[in-house]
DSSP file (Angstrom, degrees, kcal/mol; ACC not computed):
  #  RESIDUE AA STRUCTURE BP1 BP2  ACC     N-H-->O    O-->H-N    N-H-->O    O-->H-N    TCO  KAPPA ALPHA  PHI   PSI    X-CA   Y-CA   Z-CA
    1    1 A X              0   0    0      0, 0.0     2,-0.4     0, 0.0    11,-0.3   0.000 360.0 360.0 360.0 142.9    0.0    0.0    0.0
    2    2 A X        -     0   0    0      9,-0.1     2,-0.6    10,-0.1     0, 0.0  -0.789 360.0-152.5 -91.1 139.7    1.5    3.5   -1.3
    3    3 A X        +     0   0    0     -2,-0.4     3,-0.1     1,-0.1     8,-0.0  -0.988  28.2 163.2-100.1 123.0    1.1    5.7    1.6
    4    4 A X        +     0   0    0     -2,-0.6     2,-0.8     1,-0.1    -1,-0.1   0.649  58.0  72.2 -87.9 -29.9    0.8    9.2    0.2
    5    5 A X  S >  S-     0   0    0      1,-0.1     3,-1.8     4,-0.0     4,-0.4  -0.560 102.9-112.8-100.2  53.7   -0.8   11.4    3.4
    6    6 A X  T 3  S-     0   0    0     -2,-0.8    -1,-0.1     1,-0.3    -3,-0.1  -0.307  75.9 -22.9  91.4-130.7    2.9   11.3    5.4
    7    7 A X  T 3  S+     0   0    0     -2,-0.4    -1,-0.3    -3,-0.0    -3,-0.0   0.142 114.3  95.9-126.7   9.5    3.0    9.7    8.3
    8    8 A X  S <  S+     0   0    0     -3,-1.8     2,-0.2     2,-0.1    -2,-0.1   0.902  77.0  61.0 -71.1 -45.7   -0.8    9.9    9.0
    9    9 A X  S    S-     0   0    0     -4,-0.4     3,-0.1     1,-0.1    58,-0.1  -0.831  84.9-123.6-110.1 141.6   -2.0    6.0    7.4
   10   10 A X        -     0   0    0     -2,-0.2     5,-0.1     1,-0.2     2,-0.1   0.083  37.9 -77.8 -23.7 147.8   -0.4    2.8    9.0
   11   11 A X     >  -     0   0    0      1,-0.2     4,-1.3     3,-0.1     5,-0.5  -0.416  34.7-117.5 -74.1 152.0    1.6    0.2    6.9
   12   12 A X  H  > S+     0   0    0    -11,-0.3     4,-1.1     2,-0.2     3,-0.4   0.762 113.0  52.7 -46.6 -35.1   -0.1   -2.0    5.1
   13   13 A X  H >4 S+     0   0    0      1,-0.2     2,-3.2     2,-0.2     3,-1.7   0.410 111.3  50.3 -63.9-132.3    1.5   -5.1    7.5
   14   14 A X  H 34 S+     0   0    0      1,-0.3    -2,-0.2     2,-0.2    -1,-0.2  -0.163 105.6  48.3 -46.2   0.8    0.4   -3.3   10.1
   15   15 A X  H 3X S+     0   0    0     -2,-3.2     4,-1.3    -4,-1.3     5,-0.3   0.548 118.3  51.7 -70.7 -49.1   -3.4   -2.8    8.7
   16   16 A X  T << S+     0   0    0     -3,-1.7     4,-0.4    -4,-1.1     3,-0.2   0.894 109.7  43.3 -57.5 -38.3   -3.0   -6.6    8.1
   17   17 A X  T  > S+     0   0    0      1,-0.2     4,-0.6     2,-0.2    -1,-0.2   0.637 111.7  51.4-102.2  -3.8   -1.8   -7.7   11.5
   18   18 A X  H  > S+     0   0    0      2,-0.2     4,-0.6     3,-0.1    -1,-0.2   0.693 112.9  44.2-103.8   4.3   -4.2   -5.7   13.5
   19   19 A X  H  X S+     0   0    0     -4,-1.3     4,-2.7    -3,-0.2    -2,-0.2   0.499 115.4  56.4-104.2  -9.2   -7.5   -7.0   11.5
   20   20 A X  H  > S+     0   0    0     -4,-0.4     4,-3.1    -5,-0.3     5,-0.2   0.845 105.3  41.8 -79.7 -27.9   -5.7  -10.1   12.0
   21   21 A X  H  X S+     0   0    0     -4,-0.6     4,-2.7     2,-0.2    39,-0.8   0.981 112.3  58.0 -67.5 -42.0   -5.4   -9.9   15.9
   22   22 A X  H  X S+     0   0    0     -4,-0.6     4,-2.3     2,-0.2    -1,-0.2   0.852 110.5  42.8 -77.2 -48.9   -9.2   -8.7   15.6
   23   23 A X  H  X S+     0   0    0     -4,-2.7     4,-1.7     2,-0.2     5,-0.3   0.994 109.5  57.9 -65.4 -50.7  -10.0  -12.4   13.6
   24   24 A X  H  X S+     0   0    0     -4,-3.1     4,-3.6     1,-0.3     3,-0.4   0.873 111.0  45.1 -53.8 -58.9   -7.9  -13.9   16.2
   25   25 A X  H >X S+     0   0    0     -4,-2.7     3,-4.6     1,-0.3     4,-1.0   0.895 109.3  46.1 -11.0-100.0  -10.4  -12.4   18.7
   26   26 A X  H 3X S+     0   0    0     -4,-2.3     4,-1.2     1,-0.3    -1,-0.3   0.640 110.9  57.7 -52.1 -17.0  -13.5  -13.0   17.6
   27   27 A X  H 3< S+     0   0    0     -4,-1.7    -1,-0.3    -3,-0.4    -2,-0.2   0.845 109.7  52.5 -79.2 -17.7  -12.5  -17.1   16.8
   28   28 A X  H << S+     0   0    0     -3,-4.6     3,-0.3    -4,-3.6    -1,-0.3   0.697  98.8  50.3 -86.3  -0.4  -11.7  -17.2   19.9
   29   29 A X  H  < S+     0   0    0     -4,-1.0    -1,-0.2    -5,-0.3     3,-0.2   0.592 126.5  28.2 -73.8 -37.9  -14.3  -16.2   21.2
   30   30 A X    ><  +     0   0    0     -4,-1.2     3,-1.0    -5,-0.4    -1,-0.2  -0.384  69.7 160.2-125.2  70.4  -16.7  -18.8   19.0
   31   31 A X  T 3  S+     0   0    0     -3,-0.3    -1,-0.1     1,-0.3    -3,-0.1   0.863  72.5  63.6 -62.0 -23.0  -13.9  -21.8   18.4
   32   32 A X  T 3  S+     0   0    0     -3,-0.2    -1,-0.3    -4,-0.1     2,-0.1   0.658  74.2 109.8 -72.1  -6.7  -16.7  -24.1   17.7
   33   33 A X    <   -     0   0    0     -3,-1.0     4,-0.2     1,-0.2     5,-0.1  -0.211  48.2-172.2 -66.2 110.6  -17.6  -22.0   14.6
   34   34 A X  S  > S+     0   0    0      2,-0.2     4,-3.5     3,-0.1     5,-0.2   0.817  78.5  55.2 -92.8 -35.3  -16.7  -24.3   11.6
   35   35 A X  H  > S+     0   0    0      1,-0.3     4,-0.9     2,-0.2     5,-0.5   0.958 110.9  43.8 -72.7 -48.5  -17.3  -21.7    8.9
   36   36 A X  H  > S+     0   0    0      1,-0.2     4,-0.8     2,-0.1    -1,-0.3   0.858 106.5  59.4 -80.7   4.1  -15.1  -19.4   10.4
   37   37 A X  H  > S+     0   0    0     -4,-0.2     4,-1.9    -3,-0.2    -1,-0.2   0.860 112.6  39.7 -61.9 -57.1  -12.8  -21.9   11.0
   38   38 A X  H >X S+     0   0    0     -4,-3.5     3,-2.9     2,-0.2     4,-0.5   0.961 103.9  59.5 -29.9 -89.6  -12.7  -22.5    7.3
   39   39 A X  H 3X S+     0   0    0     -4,-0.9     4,-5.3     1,-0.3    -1,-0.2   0.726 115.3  42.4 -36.3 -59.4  -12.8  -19.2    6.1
   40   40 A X  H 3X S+     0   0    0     -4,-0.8     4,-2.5    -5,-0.5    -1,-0.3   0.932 113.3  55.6 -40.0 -53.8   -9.1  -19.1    8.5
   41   41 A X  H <X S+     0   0    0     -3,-2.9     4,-1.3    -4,-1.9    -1,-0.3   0.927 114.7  33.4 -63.7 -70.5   -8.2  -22.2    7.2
   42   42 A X  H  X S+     0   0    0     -4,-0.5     4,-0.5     1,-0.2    -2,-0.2   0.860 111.6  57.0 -66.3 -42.5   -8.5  -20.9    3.7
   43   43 A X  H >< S+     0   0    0     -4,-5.3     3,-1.4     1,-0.2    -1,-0.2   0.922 111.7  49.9 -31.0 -70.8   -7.3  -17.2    4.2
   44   44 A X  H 3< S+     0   0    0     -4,-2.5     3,-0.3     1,-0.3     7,-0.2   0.685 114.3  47.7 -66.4 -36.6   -3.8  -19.2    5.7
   45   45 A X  H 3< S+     0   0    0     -4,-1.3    -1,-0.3    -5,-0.3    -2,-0.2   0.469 118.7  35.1 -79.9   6.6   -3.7  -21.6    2.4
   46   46 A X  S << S+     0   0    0     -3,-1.4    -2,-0.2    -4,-0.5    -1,-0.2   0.198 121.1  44.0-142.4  10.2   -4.1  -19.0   -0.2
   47   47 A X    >>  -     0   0    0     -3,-0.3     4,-1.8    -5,-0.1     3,-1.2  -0.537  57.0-164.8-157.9 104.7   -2.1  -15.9    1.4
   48   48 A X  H 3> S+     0   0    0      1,-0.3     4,-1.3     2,-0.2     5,-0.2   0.845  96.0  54.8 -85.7 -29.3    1.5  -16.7    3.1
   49   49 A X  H 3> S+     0   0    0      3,-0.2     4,-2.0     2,-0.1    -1,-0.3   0.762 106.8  48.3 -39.7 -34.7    1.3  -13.2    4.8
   50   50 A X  H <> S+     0   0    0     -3,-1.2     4,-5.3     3,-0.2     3,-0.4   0.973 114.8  45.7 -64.1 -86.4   -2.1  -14.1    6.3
   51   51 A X  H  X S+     0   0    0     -4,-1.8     4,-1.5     1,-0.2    -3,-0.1   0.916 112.5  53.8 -49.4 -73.0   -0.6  -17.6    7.6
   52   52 A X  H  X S+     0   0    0     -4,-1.3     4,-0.5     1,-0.3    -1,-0.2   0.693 114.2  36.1  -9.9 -58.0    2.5  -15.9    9.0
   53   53 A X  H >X S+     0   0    0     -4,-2.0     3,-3.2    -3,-0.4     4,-0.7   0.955 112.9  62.2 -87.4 -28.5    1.1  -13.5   11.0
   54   54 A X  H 3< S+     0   0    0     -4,-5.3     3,-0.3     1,-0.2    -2,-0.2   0.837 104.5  48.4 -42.6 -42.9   -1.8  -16.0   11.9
   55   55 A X  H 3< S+     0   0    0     -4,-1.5    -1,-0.2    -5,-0.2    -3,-0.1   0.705  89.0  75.0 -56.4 -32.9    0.7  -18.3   13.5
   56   56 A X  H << S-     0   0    0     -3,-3.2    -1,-0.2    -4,-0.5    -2,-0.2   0.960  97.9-146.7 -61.8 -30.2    2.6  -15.1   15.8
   57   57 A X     <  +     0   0    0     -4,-0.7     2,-0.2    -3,-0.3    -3,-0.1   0.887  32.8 172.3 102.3  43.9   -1.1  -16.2   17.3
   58   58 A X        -     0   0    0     -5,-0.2     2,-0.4   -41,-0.1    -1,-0.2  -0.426  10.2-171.4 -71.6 127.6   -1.6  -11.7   18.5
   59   59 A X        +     0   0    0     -2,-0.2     2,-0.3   -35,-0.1   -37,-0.2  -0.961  23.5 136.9-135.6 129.3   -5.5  -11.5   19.8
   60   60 A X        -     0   0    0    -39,-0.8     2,-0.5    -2,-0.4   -35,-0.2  -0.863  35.6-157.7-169.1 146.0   -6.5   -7.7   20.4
   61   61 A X        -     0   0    0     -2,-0.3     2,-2.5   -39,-0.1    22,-0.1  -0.874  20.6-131.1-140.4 119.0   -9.2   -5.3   19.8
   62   62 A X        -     0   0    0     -2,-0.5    21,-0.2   -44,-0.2    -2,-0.0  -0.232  14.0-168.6 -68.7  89.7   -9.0   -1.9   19.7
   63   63 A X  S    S-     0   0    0     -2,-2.5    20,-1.1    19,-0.1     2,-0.2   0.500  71.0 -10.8 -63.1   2.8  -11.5   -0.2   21.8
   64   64 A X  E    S+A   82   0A   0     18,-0.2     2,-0.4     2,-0.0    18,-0.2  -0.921  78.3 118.8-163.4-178.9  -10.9    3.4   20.5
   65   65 A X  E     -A   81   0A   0     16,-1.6    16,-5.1    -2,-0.2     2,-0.4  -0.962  49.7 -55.3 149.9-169.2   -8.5    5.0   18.4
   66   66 A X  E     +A   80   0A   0     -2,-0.4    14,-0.3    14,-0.2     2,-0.2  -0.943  38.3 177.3-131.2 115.2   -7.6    6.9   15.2
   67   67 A X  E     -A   79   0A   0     12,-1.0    12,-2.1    -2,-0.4     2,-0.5  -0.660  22.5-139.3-114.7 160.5   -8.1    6.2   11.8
   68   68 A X  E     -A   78   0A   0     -2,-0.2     2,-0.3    10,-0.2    10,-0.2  -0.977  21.4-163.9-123.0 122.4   -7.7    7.7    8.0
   69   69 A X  E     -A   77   0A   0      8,-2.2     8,-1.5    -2,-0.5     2,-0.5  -0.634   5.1-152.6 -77.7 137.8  -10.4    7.2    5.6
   70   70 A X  E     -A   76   0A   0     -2,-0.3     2,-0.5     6,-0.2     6,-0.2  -0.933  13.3-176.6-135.1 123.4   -9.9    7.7    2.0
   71   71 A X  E  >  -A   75   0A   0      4,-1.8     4,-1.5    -2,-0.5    -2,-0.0  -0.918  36.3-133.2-133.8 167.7  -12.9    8.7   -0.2
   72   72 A X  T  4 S+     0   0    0     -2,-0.5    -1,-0.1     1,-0.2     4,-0.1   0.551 106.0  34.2 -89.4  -3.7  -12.8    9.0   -3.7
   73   73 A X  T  4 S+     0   0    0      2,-0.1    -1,-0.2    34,-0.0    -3,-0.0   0.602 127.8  30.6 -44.1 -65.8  -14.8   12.6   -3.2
   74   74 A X  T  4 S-     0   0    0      1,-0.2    -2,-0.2    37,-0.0    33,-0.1   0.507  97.5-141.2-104.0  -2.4  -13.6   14.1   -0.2
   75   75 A X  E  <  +A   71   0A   0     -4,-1.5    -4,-1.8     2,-0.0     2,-0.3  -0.361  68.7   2.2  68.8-153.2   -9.7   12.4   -0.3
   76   76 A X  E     -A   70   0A   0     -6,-0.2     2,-0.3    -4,-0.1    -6,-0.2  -0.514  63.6-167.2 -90.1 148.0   -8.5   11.4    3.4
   77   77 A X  E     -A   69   0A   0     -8,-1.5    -8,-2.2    -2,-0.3     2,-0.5  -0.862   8.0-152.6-116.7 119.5  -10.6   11.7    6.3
   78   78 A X  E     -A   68   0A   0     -2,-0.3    22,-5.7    23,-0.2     2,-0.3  -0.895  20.3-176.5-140.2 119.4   -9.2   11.3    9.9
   79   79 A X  E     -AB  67  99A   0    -12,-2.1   -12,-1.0    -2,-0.5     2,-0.3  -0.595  29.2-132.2 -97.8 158.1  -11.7   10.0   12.4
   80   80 A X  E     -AB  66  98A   0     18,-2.3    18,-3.4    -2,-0.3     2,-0.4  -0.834  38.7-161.2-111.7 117.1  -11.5    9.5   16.2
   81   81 A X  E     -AB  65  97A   0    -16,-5.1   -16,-1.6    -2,-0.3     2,-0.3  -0.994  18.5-177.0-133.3 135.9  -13.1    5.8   16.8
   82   82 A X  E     -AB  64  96A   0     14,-1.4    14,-1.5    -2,-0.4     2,-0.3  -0.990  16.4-152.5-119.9 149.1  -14.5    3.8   19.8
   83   83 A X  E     - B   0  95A   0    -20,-1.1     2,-0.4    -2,-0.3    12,-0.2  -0.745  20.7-174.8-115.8 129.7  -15.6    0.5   19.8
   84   84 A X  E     - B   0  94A   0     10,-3.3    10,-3.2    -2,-0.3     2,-0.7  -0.962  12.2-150.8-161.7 118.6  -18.7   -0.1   22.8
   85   85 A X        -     0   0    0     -2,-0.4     5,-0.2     8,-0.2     8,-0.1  -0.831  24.0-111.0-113.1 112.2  -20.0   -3.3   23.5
   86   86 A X    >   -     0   0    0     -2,-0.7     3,-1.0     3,-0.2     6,-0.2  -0.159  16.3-143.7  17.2  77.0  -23.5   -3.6   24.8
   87   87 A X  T 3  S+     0   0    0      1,-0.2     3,-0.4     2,-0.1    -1,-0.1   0.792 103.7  46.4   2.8 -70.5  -23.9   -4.8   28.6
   88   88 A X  T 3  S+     0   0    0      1,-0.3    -1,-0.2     2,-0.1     2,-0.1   0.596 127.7  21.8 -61.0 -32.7  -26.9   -6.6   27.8
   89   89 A X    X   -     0   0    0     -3,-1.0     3,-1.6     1,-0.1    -1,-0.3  -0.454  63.9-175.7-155.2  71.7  -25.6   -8.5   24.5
   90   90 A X  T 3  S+     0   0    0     -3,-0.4    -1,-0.1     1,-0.3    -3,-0.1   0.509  79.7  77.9 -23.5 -32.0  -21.5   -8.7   24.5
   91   91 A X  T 3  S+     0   0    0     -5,-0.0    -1,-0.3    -6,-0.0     2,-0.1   0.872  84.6  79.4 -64.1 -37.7  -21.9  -10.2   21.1
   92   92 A X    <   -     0   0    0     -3,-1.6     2,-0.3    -6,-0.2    -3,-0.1  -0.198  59.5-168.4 -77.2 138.0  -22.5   -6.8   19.8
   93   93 A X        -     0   0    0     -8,-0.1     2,-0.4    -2,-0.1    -8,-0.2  -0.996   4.9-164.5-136.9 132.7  -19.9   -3.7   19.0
   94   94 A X  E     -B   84   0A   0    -10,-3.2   -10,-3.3    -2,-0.3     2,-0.4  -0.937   7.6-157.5-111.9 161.4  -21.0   -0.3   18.4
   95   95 A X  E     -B   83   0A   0     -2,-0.4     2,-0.3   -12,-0.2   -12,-0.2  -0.947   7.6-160.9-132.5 153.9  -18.6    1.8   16.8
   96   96 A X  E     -B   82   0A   0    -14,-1.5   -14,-1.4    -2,-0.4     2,-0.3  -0.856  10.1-174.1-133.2 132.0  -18.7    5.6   17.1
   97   97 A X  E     +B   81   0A   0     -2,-0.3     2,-0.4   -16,-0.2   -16,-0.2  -0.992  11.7 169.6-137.0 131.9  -16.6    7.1   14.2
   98   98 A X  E     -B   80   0A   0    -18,-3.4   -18,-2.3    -2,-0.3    -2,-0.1  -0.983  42.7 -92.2-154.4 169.5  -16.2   11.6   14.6
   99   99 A X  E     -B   79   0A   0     -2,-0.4   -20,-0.2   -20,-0.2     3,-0.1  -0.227  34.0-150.3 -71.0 133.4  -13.8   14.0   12.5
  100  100 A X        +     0   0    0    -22,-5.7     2,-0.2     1,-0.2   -21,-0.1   0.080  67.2  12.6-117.8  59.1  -11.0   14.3   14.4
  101  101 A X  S >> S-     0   0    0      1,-0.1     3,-3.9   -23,-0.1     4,-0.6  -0.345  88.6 -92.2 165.6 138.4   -9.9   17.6   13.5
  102  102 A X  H 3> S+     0   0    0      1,-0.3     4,-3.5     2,-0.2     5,-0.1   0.362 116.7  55.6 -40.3 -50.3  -11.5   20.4   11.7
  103  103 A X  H 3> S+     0   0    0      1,-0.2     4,-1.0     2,-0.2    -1,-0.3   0.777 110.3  52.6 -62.4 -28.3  -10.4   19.9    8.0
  104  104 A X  H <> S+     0   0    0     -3,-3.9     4,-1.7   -26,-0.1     3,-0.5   0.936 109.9  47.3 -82.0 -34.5  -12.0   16.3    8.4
  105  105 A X  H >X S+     0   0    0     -4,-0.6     4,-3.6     1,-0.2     3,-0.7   0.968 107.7  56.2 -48.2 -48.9  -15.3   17.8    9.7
  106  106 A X  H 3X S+     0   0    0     -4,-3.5     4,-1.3     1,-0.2    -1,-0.2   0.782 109.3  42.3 -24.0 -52.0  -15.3   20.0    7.1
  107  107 A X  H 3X S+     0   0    0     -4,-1.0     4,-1.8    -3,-0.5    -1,-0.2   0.669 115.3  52.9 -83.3 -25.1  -15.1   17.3    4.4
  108  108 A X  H <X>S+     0   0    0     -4,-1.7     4,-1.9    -3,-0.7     5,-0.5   0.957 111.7  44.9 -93.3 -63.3  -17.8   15.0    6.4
  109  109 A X  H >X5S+     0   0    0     -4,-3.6     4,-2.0     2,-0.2     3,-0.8   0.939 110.4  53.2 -62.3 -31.7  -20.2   17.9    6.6
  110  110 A X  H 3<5S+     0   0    0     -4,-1.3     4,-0.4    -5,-0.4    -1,-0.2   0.979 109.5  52.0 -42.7 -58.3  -19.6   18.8    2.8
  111  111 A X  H 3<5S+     0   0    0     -4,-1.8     3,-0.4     1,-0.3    -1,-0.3   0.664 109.2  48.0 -69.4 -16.6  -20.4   15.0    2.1
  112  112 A X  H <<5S+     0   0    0     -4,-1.9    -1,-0.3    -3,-0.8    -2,-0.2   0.369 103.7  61.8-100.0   3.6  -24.0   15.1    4.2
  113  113 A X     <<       0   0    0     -4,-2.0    -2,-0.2    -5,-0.5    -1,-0.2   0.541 360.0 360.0 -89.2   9.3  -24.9   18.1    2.5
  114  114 A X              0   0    0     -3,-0.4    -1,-0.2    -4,-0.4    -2,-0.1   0.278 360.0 360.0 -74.3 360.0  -24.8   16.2   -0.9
């Protein structure tokens, strides 16, 4: 992945290993789960990055943080995120995404006044 904005977007490994820590999660959390068992199973036979980091065996989910968006309108976007799981039903994540800093509001209100 080219990163173009600087030092603002994450490597591409490192976009890779943290959605991988994030599967790691959620199979553990349902091991009995055969399709997503598969799905692992297949990911790890068809992509040697994929197996590689699957095997450093990393489980984490990031309950808030800061991301850059890229839309093909408004260019990159940099949001403020938390992840908030439900009391009542654990299974569940809401995520709360807002601009975090003025130029990205800007671009976010531009895009709901379309």
């Amino acid at each position: 992945m080219e990163n173009t904005h600087g030092d603002t977007l994450p490597s591409g490994e490192q976009v890779l290993r943290d959605g991988i820590a994030h599967l790691r999660a959620a199979w553990a959390a349902h091991p009995q789960d055969r399709a997503l068992s598969g799905l692992i199973a297949e990911f790890a036979a068809q992509d040697e990055d994929f197996a590689r980091l699957w095997s450093q065996r990393e489980v984490g989910v990031n309950g808030r943080g800061r991301k850059v968006l890229r839309h093909p309108a408004a260019g990159a976007i940099t949001v403020d995120f938390e992840v908030l799981l439900p009391l009542q039903d654990p299974e569940l994540r809401l995520l709360v995404y807002r601009a975090a800093d003025e130029k990205s509001r800007a671009s976010l209100d531009r895009l709901y006044a379309r």
